[in-house]
C-alpha distance (Angstrom), angle and dihedral (degrees) to the residues before:
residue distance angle dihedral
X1 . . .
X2 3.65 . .
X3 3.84 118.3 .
X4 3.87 127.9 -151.0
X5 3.92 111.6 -176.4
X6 3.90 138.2 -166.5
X7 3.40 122.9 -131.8
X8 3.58 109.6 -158.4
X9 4.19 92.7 -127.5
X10 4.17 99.7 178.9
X11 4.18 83.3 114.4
X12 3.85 142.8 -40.7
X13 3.30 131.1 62.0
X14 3.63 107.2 -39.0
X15 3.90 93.6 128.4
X16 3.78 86.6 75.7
X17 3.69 91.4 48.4
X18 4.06 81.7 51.9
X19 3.53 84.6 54.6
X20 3.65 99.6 53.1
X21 3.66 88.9 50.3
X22 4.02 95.1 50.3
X23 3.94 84.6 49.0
X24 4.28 90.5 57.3
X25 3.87 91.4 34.5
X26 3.36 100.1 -115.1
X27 3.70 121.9 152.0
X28 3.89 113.3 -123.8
X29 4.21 138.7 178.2
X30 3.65 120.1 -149.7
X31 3.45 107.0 -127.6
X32 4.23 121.5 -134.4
X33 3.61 95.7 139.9
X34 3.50 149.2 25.6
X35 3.85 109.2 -99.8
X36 4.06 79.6 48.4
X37 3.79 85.3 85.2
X38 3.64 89.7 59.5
X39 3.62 102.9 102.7
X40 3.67 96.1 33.8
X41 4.06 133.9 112.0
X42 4.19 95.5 -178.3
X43 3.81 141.4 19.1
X44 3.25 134.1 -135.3
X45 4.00 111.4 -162.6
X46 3.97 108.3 -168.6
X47 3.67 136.4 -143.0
X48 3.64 112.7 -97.7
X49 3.87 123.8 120.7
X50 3.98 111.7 -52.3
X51 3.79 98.5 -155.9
X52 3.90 78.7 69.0
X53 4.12 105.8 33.1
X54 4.19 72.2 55.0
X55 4.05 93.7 56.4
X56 3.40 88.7 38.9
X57 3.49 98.7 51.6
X58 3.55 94.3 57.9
X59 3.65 98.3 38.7
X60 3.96 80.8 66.0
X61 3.38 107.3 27.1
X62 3.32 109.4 -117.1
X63 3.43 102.9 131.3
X64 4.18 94.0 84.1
X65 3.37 87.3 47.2
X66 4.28 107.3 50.6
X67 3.82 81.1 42.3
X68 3.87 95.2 59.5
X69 4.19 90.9 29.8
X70 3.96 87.3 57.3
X71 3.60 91.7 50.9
X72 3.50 83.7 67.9
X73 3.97 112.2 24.8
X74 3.52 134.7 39.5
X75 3.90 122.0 -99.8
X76 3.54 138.9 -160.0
X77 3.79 134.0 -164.0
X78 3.51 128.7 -176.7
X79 4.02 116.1 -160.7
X80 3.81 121.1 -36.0
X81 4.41 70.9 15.1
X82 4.10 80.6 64.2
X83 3.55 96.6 48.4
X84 4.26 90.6 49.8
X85 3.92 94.6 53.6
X86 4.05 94.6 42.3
X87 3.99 116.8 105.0
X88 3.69 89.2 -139.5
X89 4.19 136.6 48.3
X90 3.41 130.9 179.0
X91 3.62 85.5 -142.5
X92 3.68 130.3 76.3
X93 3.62 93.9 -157.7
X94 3.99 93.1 62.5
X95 4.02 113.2 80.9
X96 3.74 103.2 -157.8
X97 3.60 123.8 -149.0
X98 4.35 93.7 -135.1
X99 3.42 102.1 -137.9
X100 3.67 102.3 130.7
X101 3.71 132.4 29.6
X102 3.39 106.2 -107.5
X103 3.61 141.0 123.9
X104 3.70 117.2 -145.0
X105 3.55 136.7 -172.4
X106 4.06 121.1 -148.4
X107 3.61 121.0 -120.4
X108 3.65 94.4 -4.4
X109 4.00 102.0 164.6
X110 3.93 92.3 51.0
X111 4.08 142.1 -91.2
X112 3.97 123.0 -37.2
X113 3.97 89.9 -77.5
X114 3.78 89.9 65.9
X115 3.71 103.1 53.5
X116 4.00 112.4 128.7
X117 3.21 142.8 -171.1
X118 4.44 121.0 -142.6
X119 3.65 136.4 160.5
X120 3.21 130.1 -102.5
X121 3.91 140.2 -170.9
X122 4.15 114.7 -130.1
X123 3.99 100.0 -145.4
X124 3.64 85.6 168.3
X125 4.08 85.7 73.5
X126 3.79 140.3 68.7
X127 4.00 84.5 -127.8
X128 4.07 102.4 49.6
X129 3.75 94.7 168.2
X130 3.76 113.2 131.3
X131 3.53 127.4 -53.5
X132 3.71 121.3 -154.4
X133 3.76 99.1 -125.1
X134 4.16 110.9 -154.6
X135 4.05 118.4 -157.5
X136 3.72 113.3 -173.9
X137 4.20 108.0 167.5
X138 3.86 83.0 -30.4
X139 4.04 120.1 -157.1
X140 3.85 116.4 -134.6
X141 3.44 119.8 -134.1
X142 4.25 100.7 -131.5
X143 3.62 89.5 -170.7
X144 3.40 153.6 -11.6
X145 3.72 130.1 -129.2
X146 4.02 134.3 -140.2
X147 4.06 108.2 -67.4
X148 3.79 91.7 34.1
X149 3.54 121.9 123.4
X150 3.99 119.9 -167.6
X151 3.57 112.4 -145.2
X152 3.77 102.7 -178.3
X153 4.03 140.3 22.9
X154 3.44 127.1 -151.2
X155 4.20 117.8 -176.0
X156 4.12 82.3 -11.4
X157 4.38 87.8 -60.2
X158 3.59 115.5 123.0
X159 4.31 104.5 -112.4
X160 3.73 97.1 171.3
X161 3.82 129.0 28.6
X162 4.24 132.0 155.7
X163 3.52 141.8 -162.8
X164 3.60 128.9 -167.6
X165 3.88 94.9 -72.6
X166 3.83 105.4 14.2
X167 3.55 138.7 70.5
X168 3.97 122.1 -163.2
X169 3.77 129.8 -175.0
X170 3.70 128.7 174.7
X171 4.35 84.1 -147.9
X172 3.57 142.2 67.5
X173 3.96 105.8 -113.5
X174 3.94 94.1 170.2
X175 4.27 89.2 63.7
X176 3.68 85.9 68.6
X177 3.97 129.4 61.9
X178 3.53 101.3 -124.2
X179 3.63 110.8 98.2
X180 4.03 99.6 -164.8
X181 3.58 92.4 109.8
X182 3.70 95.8 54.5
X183 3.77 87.0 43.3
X184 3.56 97.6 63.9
X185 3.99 94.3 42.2
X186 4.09 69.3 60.0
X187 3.25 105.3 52.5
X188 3.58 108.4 27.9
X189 3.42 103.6 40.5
């Protein structure tokens, strides 16, 4: 089946998420407005800074209409992307979108200076060799709520966790070249 994502584009670094997507030939739409989602089955929502993806949001509307497309599609976000779908911030600044039951807490690992990198192992995946695992003013998931599933651990924290329509990580998997990440969102969503 052929697969034509959004990347919410209002700032961040969704042009690497574009990237990933050109690299698995998969159609995508950058997304700066609402009708933007039109011809889209999936959304990708990017790291960037959320107390700005949640100005932004409503300076263009888009909240209404990610609610109502995620009622329908599957959606991923990745970082500051995490924070946006979560139910719960421990920030008052941050509007989240609610679409999976999680509580997260903003820059949870530290200020710009302590961004890492680690490896990780993908058990989730026929191919669980290491994953290059990229932290940049990571959130923290504090915890998770009925219908969430976590999919990876890093230093016994949850990092990655699904539901039926949403996919959450803690990282950045498009500032890497391996594509398995996207690939499952993909295929298994």
């Amino acid at each position: 089946m052929a697969r034509h994502l959004g990347i919410l584009a209002l700032q961040g670094d969704f042009a690497k998420h574009a990237a990933m997507l050109k690299q698995l030939d998969v159609a995508y739409s950058l997304i700066k407005k609402p009708s933007d989602l039109a011809p889209c089955d999936g959304l990708i929502i990017p790291g960037g800074e959320s107390t700005t993806m949640t100005i932004l949001m409503h300076k263009y509307e888009l909240y209404p209409a990610v609610t109502e497309f995620a009622q329908n599609y599957p959606v991923m976000g990745t970082c500051a992307g995490m924070i946006m779908v979560a139910n719960q911030v421990d920030d008052e600044r941050v509007d989240p979108l609610h679409l999976i039951n999680i509580k997260v807490l903003r820059n949870a690992y530290g200020r710009q200076i302590d961004s890492f990198t680690t490896m990780i192992e993908l058990p989730f995946l026929d191919d669980p060799s290491p994953f290059q695992a990229v932290f940049i003013r990571a959130p923290q998931i504090e915890t998770t709520g009925e219908g969430v599933m976590i999919l990876l651990h890093w230093q016994d924290q949850p990092i990655m966790v699904r539901n039926e329509t949403v996919l959450a990580l803690a990282f950045h998997p498009e500032l890497t070249r391996d594509p398995r990440i996207h690939r499952y969102f993909l295929e298994n969503f």
